[in-house]
Backbone as CSV, one residue per row, in Angstrom:
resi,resn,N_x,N_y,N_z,CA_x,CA_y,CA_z,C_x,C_y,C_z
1,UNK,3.514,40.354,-41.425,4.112,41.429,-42.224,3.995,42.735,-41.462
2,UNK,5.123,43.169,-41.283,4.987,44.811,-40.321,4.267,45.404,-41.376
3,UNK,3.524,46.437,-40.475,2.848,47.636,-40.872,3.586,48.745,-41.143
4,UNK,2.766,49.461,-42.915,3.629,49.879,-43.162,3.701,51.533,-42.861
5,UNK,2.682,51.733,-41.741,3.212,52.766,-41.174,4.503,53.011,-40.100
6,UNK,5.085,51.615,-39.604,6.080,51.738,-38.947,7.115,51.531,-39.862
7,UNK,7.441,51.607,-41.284,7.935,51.491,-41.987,8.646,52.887,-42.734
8,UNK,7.767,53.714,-42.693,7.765,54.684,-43.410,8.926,55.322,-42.687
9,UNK,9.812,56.195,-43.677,10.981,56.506,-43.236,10.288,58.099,-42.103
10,UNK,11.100,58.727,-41.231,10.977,59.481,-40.303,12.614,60.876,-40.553
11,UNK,11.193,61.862,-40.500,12.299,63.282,-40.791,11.738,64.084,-40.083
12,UNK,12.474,65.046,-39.894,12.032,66.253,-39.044,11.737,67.072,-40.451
13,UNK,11.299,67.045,-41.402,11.640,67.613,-42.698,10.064,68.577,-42.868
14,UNK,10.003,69.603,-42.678,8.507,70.860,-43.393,8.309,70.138,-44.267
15,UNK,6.959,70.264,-44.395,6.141,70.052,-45.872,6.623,70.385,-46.980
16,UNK,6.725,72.033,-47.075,7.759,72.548,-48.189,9.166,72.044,-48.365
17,UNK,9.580,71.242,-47.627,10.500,70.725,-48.203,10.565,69.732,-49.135
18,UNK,9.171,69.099,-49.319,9.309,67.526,-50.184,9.603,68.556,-51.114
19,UNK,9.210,69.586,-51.674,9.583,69.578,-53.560,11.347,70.004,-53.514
20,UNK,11.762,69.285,-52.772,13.676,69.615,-52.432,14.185,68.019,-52.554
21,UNK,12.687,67.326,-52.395,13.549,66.173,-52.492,13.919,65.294,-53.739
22,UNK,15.283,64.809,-53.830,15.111,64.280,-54.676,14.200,63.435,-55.425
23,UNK,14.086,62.029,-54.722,13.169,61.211,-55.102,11.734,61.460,-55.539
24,UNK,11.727,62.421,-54.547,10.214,62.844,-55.032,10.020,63.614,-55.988
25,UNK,10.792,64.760,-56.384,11.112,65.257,-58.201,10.955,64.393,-58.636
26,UNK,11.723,63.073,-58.538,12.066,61.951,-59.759,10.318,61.467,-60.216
27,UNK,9.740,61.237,-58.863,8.426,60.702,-59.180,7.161,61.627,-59.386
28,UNK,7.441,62.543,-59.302,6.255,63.966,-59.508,6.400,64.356,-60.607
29,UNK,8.142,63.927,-61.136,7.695,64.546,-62.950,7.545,63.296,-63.927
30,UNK,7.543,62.115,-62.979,7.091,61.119,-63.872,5.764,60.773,-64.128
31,UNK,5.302,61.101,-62.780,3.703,61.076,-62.709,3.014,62.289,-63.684
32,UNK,3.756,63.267,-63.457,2.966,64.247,-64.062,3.093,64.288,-65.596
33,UNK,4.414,64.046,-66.132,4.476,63.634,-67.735,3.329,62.334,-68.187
34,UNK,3.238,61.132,-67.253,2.078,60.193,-67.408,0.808,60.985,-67.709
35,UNK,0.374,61.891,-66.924,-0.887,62.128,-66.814,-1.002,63.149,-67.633
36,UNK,-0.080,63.934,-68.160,0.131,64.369,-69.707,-0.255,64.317,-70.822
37,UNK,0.338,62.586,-71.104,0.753,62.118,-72.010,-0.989,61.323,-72.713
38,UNK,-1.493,60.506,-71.229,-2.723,59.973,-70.812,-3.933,61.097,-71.836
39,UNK,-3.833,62.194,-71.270,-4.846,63.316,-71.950,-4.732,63.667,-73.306
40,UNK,-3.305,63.341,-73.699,-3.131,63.712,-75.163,-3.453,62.434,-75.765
41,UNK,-3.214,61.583,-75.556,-3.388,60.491,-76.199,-5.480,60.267,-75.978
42,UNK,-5.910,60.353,-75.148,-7.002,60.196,-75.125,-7.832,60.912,-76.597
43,UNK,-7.317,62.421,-76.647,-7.588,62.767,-77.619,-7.776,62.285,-79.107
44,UNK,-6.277,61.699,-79.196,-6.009,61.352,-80.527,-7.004,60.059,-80.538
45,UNK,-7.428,58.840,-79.396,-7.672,57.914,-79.239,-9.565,58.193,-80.025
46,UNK,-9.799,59.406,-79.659,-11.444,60.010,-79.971,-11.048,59.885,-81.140
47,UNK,-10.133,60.407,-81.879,-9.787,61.001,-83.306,-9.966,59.690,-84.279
48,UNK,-9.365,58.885,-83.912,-9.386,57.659,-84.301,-10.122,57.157,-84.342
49,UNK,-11.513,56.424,-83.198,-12.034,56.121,-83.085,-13.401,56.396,-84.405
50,UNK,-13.616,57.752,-84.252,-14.295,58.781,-85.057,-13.957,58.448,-86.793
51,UNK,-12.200,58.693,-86.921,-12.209,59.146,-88.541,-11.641,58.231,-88.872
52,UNK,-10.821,57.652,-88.300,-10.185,56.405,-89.130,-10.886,54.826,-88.642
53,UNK,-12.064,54.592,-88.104,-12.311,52.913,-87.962,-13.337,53.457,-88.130
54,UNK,-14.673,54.508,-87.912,-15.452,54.970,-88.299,-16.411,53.647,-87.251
55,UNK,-16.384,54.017,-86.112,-16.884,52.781,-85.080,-18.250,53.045,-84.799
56,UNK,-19.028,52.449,-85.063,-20.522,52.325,-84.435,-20.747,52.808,-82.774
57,UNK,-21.952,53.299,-82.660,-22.219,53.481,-81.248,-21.882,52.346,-80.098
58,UNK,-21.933,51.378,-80.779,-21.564,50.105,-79.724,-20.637,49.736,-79.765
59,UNK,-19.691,49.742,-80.686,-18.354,49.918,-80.734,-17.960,50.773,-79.678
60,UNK,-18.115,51.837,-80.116,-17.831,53.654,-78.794,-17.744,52.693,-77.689
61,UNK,-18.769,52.052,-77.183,-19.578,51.982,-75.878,-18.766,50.958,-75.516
62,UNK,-18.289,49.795,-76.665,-16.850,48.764,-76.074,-15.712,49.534,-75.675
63,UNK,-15.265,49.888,-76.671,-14.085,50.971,-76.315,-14.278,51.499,-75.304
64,UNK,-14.934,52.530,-74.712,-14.758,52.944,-73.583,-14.405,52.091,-72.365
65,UNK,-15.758,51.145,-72.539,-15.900,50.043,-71.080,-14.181,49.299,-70.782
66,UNK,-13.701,49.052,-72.146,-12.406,48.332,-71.916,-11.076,49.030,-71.182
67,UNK,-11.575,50.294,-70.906,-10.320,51.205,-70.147,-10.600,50.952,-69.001
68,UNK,-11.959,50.813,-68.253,-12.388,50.537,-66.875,-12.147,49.192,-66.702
69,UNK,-12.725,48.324,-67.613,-12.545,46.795,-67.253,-11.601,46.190,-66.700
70,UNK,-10.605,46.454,-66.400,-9.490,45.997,-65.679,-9.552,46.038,-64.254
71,UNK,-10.258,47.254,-63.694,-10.156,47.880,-62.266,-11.318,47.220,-62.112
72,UNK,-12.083,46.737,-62.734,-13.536,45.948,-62.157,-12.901,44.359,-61.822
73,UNK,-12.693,43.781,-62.377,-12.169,42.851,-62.442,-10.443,42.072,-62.369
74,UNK,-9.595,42.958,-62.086,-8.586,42.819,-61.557,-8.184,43.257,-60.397
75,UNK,-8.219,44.572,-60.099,-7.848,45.579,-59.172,-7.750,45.218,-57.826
76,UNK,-8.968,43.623,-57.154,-8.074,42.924,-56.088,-6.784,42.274,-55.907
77,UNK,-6.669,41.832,-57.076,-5.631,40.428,-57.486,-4.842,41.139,-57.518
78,UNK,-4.343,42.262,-58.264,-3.016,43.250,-58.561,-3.291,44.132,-57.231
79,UNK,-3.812,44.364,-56.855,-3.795,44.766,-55.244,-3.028,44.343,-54.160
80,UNK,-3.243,42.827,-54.239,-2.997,41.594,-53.735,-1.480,41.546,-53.997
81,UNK,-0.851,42.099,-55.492,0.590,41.004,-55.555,0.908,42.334,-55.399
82,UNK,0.248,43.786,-55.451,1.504,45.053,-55.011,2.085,44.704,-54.033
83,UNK,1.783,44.235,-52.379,2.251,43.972,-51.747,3.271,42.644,-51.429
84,UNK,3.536,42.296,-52.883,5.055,41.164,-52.808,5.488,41.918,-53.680
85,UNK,5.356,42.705,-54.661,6.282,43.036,-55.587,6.887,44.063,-55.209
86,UNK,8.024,44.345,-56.216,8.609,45.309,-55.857,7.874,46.750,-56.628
87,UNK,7.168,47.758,-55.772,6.522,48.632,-56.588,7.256,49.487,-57.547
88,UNK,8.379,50.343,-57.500,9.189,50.760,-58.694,9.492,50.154,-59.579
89,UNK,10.329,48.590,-59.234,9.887,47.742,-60.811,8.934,48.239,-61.359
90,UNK,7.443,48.129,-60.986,6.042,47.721,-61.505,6.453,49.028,-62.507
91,UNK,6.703,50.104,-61.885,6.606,51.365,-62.460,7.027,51.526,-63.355
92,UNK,8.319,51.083,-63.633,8.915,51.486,-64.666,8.230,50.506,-66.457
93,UNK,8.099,49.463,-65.314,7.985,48.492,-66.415,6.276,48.795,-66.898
94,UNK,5.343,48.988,-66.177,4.892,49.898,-66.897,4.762,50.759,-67.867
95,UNK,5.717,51.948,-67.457,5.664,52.848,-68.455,6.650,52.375,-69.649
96,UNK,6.999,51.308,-69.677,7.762,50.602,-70.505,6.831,50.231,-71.761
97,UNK,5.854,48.919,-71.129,4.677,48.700,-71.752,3.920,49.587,-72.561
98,UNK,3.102,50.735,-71.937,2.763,51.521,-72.713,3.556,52.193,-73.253
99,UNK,4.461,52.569,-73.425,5.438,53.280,-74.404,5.724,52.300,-75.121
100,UNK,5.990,50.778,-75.913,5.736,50.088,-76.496,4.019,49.686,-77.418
101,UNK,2.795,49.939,-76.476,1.968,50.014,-77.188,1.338,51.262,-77.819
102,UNK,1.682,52.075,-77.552,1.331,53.280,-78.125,2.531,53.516,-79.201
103,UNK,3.570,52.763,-78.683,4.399,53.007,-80.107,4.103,51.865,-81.666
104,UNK,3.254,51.441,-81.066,2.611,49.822,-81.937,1.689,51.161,-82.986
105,UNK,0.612,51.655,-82.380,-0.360,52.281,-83.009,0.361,53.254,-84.298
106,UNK,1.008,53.650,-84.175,1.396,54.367,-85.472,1.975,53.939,-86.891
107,UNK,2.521,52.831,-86.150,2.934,51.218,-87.153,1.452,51.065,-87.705
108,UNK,0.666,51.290,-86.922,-0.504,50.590,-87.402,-1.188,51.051,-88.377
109,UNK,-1.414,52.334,-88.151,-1.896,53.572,-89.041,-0.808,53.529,-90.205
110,UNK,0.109,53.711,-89.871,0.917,53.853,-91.670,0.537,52.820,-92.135
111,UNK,0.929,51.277,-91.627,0.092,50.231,-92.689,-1.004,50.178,-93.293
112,UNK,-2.031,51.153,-92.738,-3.154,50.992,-92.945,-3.713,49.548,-92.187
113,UNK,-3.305,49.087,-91.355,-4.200,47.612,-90.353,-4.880,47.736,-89.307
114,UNK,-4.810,49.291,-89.061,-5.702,49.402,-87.814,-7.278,49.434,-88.053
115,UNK,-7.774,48.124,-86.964,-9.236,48.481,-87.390,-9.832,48.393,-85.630
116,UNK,-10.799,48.028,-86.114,-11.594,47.868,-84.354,-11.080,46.746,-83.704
117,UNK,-10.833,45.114,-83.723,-10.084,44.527,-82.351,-8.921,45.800,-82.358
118,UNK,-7.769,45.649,-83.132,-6.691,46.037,-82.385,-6.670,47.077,-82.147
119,UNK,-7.511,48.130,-82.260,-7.580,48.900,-81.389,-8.270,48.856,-79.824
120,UNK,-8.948,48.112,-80.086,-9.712,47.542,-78.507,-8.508,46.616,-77.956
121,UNK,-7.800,46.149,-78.530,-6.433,45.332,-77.930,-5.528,46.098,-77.339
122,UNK,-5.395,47.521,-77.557,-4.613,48.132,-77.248,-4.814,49.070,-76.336
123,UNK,-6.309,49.390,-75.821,-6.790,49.677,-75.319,-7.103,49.153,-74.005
124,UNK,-7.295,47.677,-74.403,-7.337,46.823,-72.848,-5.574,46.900,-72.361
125,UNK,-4.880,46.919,-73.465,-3.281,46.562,-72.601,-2.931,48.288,-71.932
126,UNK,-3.478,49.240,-72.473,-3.039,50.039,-71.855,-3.922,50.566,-70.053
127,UNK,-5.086,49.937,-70.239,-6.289,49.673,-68.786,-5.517,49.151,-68.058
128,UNK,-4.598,47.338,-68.173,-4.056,46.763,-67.357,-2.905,47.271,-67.223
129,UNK,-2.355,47.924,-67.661,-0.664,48.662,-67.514,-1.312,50.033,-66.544
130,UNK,-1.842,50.385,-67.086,-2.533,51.994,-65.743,-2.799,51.216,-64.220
131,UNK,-3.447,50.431,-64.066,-3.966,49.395,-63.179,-2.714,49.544,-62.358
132,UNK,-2.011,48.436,-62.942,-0.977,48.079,-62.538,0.147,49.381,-62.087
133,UNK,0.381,50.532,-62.584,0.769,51.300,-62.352,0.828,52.347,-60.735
134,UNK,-0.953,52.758,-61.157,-1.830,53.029,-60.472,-1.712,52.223,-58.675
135,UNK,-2.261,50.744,-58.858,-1.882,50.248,-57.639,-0.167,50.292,-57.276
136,UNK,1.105,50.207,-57.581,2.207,50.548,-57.555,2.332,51.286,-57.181
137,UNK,1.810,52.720,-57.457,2.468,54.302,-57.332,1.336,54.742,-56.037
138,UNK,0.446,54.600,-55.533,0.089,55.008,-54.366,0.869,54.295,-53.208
139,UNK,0.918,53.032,-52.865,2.084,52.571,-51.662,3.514,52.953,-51.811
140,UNK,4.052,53.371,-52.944,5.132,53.485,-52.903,5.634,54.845,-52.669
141,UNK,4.980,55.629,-52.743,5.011,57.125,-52.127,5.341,57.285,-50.958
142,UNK,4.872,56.384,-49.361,5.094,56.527,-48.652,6.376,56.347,-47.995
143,UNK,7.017,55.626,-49.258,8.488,55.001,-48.880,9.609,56.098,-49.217
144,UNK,8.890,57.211,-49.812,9.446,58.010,-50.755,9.646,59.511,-49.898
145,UNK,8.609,59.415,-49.363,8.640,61.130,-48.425,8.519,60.832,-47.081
146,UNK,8.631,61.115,-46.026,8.573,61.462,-44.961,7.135,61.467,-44.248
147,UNK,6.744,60.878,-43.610,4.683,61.015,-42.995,4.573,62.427,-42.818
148,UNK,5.524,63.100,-42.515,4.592,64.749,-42.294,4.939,65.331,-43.962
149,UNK,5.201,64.747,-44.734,4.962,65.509,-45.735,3.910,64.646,-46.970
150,UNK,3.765,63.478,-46.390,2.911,63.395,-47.432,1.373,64.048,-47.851
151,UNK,0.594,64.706,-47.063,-0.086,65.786,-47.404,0.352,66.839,-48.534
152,UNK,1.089,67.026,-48.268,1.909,68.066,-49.272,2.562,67.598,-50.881
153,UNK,2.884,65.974,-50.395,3.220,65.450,-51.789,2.105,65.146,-52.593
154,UNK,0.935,64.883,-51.503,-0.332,64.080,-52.141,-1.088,64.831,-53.198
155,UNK,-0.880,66.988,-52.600,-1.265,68.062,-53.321,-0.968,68.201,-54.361
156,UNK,0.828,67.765,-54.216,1.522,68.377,-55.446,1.132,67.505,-56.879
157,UNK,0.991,66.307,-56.814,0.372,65.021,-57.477,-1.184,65.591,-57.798
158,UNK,-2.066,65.150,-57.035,-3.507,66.390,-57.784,-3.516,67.307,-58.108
159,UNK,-2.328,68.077,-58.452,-2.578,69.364,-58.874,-1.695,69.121,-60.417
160,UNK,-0.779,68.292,-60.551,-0.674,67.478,-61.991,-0.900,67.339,-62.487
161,UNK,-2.314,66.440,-61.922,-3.233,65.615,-62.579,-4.259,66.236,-63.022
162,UNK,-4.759,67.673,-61.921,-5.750,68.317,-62.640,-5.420,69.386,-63.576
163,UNK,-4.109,69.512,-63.752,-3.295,70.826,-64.833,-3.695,69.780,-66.498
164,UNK,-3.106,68.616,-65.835,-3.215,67.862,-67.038,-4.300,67.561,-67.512
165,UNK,-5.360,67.199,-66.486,-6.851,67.030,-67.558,-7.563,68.138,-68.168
166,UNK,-7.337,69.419,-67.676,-7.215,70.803,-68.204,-7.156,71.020,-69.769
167,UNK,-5.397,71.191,-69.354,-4.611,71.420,-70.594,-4.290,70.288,-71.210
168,UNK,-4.309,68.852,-71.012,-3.807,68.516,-71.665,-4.569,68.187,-72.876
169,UNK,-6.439,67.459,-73.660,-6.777,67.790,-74.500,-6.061,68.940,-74.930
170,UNK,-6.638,70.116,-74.722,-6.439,71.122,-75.647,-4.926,70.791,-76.294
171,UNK,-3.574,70.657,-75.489,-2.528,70.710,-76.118,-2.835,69.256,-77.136
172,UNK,-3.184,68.338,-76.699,-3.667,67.078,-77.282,-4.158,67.749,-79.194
173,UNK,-5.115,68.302,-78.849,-5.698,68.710,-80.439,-4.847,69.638,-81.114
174,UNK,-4.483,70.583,-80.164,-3.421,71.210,-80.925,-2.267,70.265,-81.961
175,UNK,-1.823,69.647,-81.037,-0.923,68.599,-81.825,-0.912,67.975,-82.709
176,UNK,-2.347,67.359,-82.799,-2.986,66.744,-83.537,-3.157,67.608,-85.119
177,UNK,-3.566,68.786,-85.000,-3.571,69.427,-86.065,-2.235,69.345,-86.905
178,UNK,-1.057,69.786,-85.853,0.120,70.358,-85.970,0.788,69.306,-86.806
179,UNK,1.147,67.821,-86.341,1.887,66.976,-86.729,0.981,65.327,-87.362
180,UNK,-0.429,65.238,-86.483,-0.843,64.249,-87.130,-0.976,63.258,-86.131
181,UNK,-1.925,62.149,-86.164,-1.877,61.281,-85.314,-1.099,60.537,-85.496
182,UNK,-0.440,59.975,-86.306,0.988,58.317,-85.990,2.035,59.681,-84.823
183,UNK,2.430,60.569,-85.322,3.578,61.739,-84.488,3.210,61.584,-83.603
184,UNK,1.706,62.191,-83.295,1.572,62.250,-81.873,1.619,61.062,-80.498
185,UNK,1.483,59.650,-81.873,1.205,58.682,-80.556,2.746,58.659,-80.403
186,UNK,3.745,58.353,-81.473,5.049,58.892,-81.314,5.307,59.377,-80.296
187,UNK,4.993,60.818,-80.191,5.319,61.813,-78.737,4.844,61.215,-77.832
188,UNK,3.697,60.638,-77.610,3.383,60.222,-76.247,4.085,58.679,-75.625
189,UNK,4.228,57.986,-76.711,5.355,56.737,-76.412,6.383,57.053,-76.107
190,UNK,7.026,58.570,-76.428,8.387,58.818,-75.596,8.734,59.851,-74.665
191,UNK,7.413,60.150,-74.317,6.825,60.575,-73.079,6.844,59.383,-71.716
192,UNK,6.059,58.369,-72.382,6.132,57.328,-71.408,7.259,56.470,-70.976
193,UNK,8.611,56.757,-72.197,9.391,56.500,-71.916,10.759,56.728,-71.185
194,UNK,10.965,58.215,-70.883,11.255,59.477,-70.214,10.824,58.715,-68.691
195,UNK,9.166,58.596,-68.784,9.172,58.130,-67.085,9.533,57.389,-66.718
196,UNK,9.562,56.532,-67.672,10.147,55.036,-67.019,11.781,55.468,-66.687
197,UNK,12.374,56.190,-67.123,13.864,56.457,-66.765,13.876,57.150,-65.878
198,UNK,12.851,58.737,-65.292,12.724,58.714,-64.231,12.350,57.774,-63.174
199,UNK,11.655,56.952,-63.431,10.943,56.380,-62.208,12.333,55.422,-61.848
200,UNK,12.843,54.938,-62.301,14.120,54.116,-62.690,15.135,54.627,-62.039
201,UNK,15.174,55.809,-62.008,16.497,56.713,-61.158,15.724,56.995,-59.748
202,UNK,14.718,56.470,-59.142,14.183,56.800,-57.720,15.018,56.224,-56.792
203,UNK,15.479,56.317,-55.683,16.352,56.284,-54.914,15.069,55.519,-53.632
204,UNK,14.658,54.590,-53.102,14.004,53.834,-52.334,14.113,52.653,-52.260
205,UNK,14.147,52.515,-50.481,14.374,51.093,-49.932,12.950,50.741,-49.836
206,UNK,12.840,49.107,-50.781,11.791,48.424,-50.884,12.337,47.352,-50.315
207,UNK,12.014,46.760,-48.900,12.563,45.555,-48.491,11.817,43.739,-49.098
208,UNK,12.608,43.189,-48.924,11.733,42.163,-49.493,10.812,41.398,-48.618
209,UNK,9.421,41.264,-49.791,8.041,40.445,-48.865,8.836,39.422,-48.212
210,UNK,8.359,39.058,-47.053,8.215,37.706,-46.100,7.770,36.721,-46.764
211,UNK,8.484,35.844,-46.274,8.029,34.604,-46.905,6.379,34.086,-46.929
212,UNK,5.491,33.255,-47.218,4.047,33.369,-47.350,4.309,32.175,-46.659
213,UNK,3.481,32.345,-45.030,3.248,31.080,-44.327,2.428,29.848,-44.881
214,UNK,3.473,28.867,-44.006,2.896,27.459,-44.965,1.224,27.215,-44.499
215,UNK,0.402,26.693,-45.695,-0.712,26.419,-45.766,-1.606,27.864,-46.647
216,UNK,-1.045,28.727,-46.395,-1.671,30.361,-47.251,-2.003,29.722,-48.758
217,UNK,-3.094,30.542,-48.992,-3.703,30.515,-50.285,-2.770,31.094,-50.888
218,UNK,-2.121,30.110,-52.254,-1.094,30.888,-53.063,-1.844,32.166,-54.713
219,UNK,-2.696,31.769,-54.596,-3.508,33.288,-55.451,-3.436,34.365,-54.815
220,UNK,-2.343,35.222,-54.956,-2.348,36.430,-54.252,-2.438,36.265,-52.904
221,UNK,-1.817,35.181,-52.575,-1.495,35.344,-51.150,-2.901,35.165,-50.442
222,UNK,-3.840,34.917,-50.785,-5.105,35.043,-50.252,-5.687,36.430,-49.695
223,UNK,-4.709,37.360,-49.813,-5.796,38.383,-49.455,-6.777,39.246,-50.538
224,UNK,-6.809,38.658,-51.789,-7.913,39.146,-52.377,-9.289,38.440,-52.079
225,UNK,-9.177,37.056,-51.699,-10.573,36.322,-50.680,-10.596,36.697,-49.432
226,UNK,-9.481,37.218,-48.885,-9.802,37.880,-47.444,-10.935,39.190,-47.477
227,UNK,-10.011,39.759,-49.082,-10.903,41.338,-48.790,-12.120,41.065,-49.356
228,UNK,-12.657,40.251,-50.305,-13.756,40.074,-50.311,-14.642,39.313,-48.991
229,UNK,-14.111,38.273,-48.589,-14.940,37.903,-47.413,-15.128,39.338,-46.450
230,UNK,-14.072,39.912,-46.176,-14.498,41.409,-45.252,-15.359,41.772,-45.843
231,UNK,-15.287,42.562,-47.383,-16.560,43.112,-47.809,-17.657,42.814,-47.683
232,UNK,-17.518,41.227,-47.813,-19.535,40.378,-47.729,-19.780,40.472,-46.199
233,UNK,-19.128,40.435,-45.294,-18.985,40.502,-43.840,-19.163,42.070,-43.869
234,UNK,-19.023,43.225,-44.051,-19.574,44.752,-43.807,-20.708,44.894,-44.253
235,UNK,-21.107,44.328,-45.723,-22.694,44.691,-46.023,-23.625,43.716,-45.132
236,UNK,-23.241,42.570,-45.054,-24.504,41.879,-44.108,-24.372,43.054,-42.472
237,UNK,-23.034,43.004,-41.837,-23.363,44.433,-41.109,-24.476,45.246,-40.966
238,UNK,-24.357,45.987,-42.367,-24.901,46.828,-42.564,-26.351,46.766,-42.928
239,UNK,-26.422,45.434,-43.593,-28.065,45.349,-43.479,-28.735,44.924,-42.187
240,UNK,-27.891,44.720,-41.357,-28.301,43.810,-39.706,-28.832,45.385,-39.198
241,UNK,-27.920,45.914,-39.622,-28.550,47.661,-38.666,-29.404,48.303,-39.621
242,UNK,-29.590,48.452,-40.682,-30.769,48.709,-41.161,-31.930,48.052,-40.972
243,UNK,-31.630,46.584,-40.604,-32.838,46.138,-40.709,-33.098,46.318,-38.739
244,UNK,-32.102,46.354,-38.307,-32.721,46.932,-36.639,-33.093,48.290,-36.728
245,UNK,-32.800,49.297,-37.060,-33.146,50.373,-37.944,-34.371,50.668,-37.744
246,UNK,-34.642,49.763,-38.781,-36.063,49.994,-39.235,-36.709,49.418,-38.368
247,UNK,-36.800,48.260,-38.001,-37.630,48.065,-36.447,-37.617,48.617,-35.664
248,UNK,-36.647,49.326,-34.997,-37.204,50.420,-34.362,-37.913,51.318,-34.572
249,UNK,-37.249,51.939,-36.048,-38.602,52.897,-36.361,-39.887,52.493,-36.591
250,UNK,-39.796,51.289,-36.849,-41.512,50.621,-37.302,-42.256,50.962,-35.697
251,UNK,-41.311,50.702,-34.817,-41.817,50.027,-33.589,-42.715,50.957,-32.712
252,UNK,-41.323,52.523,-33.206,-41.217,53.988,-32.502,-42.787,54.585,-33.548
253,UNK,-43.027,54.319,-34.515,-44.395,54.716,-35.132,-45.322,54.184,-34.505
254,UNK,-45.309,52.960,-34.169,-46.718,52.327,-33.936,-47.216,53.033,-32.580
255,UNK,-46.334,53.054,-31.754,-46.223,53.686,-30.360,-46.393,55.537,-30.443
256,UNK,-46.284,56.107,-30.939,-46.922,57.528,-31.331,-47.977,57.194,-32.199
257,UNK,-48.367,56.664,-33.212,-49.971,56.193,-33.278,-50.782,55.605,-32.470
258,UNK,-50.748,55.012,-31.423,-50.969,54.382,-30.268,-51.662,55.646,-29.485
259,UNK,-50.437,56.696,-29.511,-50.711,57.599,-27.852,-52.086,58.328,-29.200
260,UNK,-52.607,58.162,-29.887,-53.304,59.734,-30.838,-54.541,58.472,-30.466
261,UNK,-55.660,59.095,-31.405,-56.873,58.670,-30.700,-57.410,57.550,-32.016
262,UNK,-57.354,58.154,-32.921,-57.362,57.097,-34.043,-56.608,55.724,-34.126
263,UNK,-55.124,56.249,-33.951,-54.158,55.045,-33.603,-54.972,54.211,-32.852
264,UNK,-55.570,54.435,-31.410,-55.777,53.606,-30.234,-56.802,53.095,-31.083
265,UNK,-58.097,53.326,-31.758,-58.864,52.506,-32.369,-58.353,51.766,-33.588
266,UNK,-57.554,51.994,-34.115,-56.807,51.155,-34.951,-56.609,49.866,-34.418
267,UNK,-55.849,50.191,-33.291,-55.140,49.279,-32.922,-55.754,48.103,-31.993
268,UNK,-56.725,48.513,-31.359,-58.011,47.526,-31.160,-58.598,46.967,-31.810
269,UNK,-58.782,47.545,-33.070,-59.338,46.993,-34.104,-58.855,45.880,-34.872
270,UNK,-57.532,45.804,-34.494,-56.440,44.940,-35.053,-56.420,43.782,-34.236
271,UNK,-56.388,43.738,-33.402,-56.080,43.064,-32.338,-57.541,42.224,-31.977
272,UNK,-58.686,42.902,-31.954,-59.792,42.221,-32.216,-60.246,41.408,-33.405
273,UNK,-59.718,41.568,-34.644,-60.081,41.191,-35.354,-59.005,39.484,-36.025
């Protein structure tokens, strides 16, 4: 599989020029409405948690863990198939997903059926849809701007993301006051749905994966056991030189206790005995 730095398209194009480019508008205001939408909803997600299921401390402590749980335990494997899939699909369909489950939650609340699983259900589907997103939208950037500008796109994206974790609670509670939680998950389901139509109108050549040579591990292609075998292969590394490391230093002590005068009787003493 070529590398996908020889891949990446080539411009004579300034930095200041990515915010001229199309594609990259398309995906900077999709990203940035996501990470929006993400903060407001988090809010309402406390709100809930709190006044309407009235969840125990260990409850809290599930809920939370289930937003991470995905990236612990998936994040090779979907790692693994970003590189056959097509990443803008992923994207859109994504923000598809969660704009479908966040549009579930307000159904839920007017019925009165929301309790603790389905809210922890909805919670894990929105972990594996970010995931999935998440791994998607970093490789596919590069296909999107030019190598001398991705520094500049990479800024414009953290600076989104940190406007949004900012402001977005606060606008989050505001809202919340204003219209109510079923509205607000409302707004944020068609928030997420907005991106998906941006991300949808991106203009990028994604060529198709190579075929997977015969005999390859068909689970992700095998490189999620590749990257773990690398990983177990860097820490033994790394303990091989710590543990030479430290023999030396053990070695480099004994030998400056040695040259002192105590050392030298020590060390006779050792040796005699």
């Amino acid at each position: 599989m070529p590398d996908d730095d020889a891949r990446r398209p080539e411009s004579p194009a300034q930095p200041r020029e990515v915010l001229r480019m199309p594609a990259f508008a398309l995906f900077w205001s999709a990203a940035t409405l996501r990470a929006f939408g993400g903060s407001i909803a988090g809010v309402a997600f406390q709100v809930l948690i709190v006044s309407v299921i009235d969840a125990t401390p260990l409850q809290i402590s599930v809920l939370s863990a289930l937003g991470v749980v995905p990236y612990l335990f998936l994040g090779l494997i979907i790692g693994a198939l970003m590189d056959r899939w097509r990443r803008q699909r992923t994207l859109v369909l994504t923000s598809i997903g969660r704009a479908v489950a966040l549009a579930i939650i307000p159904v839920l609340l007017l019925t009165g059926t929301l309790g603790f699983w389905s809210l922890a259900a909805m919670v894990l589907a929105l972990g594996v849809l970010t995931l999935f997103a998440d791994s998607a939208a970093q490789p596919l950037l590069p296909r999107i701007v030019p190598r001398g500008t991705l520094v500049m796109a990479n800024a414009r994206l953290g600076q989104s993301q940190t406007v949004a974790e900012t402001a977005g609670p606060a606008l989050g509670g505001t809202l919340l006051n204003l219209v109510g939680a079923p509205l607000l998950f409302a707004f944020d389901a068609v928030i997420n749905a907005v991106a998906a139509l941006l991300q949808w109108r991106i203009a990028v050549d994604e060529p198709r994966a190579e075929p997977r040579p015969p005999g390859r591990r068909r689970a992700a292609d095998g490189r999620a056991h590749d990257g773990l075998r690398l990983c177990g292969h860097a820490r033994h590394r790394r303990r091989g030189v710590r543990r030479r490391r430290g023999g030396r230093g053990r070695i480099a002590a004994a030998q400056r206790a040695a040259r002192r005068p105590a050392g030298r009787l020590t060390l006779r003493a050792a040796a005699s005995g």
